[in-house]
C-alpha positions as CSV (number, residue, x, y, z in Angstrom):
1,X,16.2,2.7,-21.8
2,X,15.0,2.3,-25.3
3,X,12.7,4.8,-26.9
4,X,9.0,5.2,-26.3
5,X,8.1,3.6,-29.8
6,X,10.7,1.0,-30.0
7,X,9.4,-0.3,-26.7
8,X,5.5,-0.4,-28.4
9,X,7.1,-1.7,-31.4
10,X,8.4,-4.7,-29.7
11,X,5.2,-5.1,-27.8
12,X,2.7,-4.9,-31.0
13,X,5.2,-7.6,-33.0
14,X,5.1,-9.7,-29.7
15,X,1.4,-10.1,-29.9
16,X,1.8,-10.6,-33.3
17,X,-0.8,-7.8,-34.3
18,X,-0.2,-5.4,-37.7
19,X,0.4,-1.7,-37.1
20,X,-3.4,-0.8,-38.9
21,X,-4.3,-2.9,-36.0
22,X,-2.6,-0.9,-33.4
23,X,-2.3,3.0,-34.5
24,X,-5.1,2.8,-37.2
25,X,-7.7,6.1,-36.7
26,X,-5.0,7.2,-33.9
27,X,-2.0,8.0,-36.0
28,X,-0.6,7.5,-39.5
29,X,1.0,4.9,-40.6
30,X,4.1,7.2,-42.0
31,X,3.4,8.8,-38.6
32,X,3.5,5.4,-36.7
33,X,6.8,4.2,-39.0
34,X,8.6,6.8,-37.7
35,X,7.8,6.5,-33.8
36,X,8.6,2.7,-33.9
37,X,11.8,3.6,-35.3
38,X,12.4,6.4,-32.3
39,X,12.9,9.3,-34.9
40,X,9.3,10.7,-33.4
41,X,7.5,11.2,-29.8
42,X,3.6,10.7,-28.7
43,X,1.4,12.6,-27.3
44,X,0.4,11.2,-23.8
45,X,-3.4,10.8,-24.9
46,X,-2.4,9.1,-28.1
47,X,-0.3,7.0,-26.1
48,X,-2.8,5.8,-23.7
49,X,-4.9,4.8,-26.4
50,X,-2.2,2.9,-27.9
51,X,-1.3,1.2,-24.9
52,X,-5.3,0.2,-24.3
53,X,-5.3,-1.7,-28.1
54,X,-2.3,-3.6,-26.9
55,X,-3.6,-4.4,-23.8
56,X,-0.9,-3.1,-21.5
57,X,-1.2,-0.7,-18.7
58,X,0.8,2.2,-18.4
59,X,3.0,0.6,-15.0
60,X,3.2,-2.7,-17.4
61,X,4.3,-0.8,-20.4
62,X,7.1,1.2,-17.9
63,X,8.2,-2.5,-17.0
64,X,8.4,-3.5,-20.3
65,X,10.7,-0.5,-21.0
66,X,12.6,-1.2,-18.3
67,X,14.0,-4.5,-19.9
68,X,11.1,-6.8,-18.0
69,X,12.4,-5.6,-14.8
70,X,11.0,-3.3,-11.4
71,X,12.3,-0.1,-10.7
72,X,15.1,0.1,-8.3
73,X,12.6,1.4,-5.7
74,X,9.9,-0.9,-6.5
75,X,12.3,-3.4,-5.9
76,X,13.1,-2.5,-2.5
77,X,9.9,-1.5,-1.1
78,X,8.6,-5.7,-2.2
79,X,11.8,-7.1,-0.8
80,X,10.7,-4.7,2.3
81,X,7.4,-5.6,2.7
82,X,7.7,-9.3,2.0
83,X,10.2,-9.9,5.0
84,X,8.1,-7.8,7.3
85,X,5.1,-10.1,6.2
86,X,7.5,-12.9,7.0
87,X,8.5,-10.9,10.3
88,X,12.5,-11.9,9.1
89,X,13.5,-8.4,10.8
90,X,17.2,-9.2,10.4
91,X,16.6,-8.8,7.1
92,X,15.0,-6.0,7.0
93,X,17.5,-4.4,9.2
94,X,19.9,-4.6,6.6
95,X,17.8,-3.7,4.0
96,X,17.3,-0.2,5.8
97,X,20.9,-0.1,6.3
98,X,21.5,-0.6,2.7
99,X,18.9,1.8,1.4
100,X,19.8,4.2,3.7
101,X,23.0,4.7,1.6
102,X,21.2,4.7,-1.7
103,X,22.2,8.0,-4.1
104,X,18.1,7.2,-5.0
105,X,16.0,9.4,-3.3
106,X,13.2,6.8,-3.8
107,X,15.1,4.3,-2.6
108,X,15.8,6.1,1.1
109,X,12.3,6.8,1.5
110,X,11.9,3.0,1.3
111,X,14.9,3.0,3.9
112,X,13.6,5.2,6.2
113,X,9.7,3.0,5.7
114,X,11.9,-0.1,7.0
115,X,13.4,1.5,10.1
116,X,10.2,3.0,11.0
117,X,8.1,-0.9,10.4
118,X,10.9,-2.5,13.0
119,X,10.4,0.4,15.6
120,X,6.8,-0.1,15.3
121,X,6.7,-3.6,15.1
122,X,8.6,-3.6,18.5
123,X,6.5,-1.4,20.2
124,X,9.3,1.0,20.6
125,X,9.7,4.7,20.6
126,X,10.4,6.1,16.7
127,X,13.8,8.1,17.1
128,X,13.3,11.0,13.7
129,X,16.1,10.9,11.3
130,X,16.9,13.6,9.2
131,X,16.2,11.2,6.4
132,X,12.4,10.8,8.4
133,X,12.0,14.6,9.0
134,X,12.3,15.2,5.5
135,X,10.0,12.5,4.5
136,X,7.4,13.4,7.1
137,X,7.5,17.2,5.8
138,X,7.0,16.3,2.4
139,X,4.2,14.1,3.3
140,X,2.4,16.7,5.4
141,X,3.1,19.3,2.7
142,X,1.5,17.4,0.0
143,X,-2.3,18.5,-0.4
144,X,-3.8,15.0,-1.6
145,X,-1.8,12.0,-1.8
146,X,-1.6,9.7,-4.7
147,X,-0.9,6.6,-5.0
148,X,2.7,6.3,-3.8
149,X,2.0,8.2,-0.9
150,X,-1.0,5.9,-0.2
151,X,1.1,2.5,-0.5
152,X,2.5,4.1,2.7
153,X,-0.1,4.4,4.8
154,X,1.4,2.3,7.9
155,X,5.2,4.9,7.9
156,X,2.3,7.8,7.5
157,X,-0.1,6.6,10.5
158,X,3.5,6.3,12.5
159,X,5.1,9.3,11.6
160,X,2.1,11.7,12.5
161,X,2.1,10.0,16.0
162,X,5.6,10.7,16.5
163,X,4.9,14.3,15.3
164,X,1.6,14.6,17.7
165,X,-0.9,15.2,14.6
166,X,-4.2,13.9,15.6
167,X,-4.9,10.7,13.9
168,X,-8.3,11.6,12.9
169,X,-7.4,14.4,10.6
170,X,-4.2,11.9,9.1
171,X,-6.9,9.0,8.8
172,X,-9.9,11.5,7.0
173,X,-6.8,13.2,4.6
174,X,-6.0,9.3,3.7
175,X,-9.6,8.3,3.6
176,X,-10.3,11.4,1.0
177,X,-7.5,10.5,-1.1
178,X,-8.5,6.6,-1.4
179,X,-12.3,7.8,-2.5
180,X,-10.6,9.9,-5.6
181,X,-9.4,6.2,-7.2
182,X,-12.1,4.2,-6.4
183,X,-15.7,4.0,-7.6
184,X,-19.2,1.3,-7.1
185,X,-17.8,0.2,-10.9
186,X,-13.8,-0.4,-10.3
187,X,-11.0,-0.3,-8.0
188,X,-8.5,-0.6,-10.6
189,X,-5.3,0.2,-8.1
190,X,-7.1,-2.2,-5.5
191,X,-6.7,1.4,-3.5
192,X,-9.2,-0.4,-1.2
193,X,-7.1,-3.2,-0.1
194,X,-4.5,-0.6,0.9
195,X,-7.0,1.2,3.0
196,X,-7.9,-2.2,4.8
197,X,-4.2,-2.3,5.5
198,X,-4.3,1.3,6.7
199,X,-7.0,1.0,8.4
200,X,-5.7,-2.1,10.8
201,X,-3.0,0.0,12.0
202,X,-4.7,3.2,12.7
203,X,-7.1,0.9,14.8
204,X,-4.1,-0.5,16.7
205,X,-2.4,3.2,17.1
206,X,-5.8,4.9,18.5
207,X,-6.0,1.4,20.9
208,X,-2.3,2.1,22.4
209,X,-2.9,5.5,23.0
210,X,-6.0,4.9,24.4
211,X,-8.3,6.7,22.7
212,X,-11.2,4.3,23.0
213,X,-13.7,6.0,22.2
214,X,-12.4,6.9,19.1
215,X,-11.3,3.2,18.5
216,X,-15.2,2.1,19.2
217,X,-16.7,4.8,16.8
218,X,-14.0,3.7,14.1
219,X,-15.9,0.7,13.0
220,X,-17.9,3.0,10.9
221,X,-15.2,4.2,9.5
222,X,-13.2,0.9,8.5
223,X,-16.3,-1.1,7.2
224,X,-17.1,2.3,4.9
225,X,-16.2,2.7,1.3
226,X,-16.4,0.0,-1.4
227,X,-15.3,-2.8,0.6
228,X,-16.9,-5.2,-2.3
229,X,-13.7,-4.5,-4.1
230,X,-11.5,-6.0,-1.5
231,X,-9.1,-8.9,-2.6
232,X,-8.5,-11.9,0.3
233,X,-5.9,-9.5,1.0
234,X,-9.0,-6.7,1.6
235,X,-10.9,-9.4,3.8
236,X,-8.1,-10.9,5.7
237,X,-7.2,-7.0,7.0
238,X,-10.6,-6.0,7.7
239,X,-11.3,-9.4,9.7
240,X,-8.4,-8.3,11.7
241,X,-10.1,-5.1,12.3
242,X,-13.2,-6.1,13.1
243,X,-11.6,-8.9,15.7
244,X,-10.2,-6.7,17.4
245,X,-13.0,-4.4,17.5
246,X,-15.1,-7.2,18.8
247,X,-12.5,-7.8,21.5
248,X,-12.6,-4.6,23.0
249,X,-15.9,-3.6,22.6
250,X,-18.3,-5.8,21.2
251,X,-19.2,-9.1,22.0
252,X,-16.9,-11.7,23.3
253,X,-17.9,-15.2,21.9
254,X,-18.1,-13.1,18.3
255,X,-14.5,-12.3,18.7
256,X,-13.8,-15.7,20.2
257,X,-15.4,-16.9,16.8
258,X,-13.7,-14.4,14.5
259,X,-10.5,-15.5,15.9
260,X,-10.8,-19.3,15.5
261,X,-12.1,-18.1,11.5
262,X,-8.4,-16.7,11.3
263,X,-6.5,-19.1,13.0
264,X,-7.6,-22.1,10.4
265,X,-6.9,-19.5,7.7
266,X,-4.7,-21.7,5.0
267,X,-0.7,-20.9,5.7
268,X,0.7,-18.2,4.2
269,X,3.3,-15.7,3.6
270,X,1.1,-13.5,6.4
271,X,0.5,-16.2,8.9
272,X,3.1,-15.4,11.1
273,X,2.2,-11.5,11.2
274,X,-1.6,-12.6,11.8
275,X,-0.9,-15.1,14.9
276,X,1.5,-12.6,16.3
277,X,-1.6,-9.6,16.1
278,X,-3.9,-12.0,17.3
279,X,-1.8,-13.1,20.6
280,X,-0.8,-9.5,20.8
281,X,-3.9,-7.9,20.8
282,X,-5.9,-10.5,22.4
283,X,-4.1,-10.2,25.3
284,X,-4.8,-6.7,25.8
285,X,-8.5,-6.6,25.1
286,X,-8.6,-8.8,27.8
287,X,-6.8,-6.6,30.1
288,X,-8.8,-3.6,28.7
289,X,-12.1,-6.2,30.0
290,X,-11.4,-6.6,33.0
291,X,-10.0,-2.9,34.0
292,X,-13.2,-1.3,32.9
293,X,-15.3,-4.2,34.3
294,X,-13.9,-3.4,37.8
């Protein structure tokens, strides 16, 4: 990987701008000379600055280091999560076979994600590795998650079930965590999205344990927090919510209505996930209806 100021070099000659127009009033020119040419290192504020008069973000500027490509576990967790969005679970069988090898820490925990999505997909009981245990303890451990804790929101929601944490105090220590990235001004990690997709499963996980009660009061919960932030991404997730909501507990022809609203969604790389929740779970808020009718 090349040096720090090789890499902005390369960047700052790309956009064709002058170094006075990318280090003047932060560092010297003899000063900025010798960091393009690697004999010299940056403070991390400096940097930053830098980094905002090219225009690049530090995750971009890490990519760009990287020879324009992801990291190895960045790699695996979107070749992951696009085949459980396409619901190709062959696929991501042996991707969970394969990472489960990898000398790359990262790259297990990504392993260990796709073994747990299949289980939970299937509705069947989570058997703990010792690759899970160790995830799962590290997770607990952690005071506040960050952001690569919070991208796995779904493994943490099913690996505190399996554990027999109560959701609530897993879904307030996520909620807490989301508020410290996102404001009324800016969501600049789209932290809220990811919530909406947290927020989905924890709704289907207190629904099949039957905690109903906590299901119905949950609506304040998931419809809280910047939700003007939300990408289609944001909405789509919590329209699922609130459909399903609706089925259980709220009014009938509003569900019926939410659910036609999904169904003529345009196709995409989701629509086979969505009809599958909606014929799922539609099914079972109508068995929930009638048992508590009688």
């Amino acid at each position: 990987m090349p040096a720090i100021g090789t890499t902005l070099k390369h960047i700052r000659q790309a956009k064709g701008f002058t170094q006075k127009e990318v280090y003047g009033h932060i560092i010297s020119r003899s000063f900025a000379s010798r960091l393009e040419s690697g004999n010299h290192d940056i403070a991390a504020e400096k940097l930053f600055e830098i980094l905002d008069r090219l225009g690049v973000s530090a995750n971009e500027f890490r990519f760009i280091q990287n020879n324009y490509r992801a990291t190895a576990s960045e790699l695996a967790r979107s070749q992951v999560m696009l085949a459980y969005d396409q619901q190709n679970f062959p696929l991501i069988g042996r991707l969970a076979a394969r990472y489960a090898r990898s000398q790359n820490p990262a790259e297990r925990r990504i392993g260990v994600m796709a073994t747990v999505l299949i289980a939970a997909f299937d509705q069947r009981e989570v058997v703990m590795t010792p690759e899970m245990t160790t995830l799962w303890q590290r997770l607990a451990f952690t005071k506040t998650w960050t952001l690569q804790e919070l991208t796995f929101g779904s493994l943490i929601l099913v690996l505190a079930e399996h554990q027999q944490v109560p959701l609530a105090a897993t879904i307030r220590k996520y909620h807490l965590a989301c508020d410290r990235y996102v404001s009324a001004e800016a969501d600049p990690f789209r932290v809220m999205d990811t919530r909406a997709s947290f927020d989905l499963v924890a709704m289907q996980l207190l629904l099949g344990q039957g905690q109903y009660a906590a299901a119905k009061a949950f609506k304040a919960q998931f419809t809280a927090g910047y939700t003007v932030h939300f990408t289609s991404d944001g909405n789509l997730e919590q329209t699922l919510s609130l459909w399903l909501w609706a089925s259980y507990f709220g009014d009938v022809a509003a569900a019926n209505r939410l659910a036609h609203t999904l169904e003529q969604l345009p196709s995409s790389r989701f629509s086979r996930t969505l009809h599958t929740l909606l014929r799922l779970w539609g099914q079972r808020a109508q068995d929930y209806r009638q048992l508590h009718q009688n």
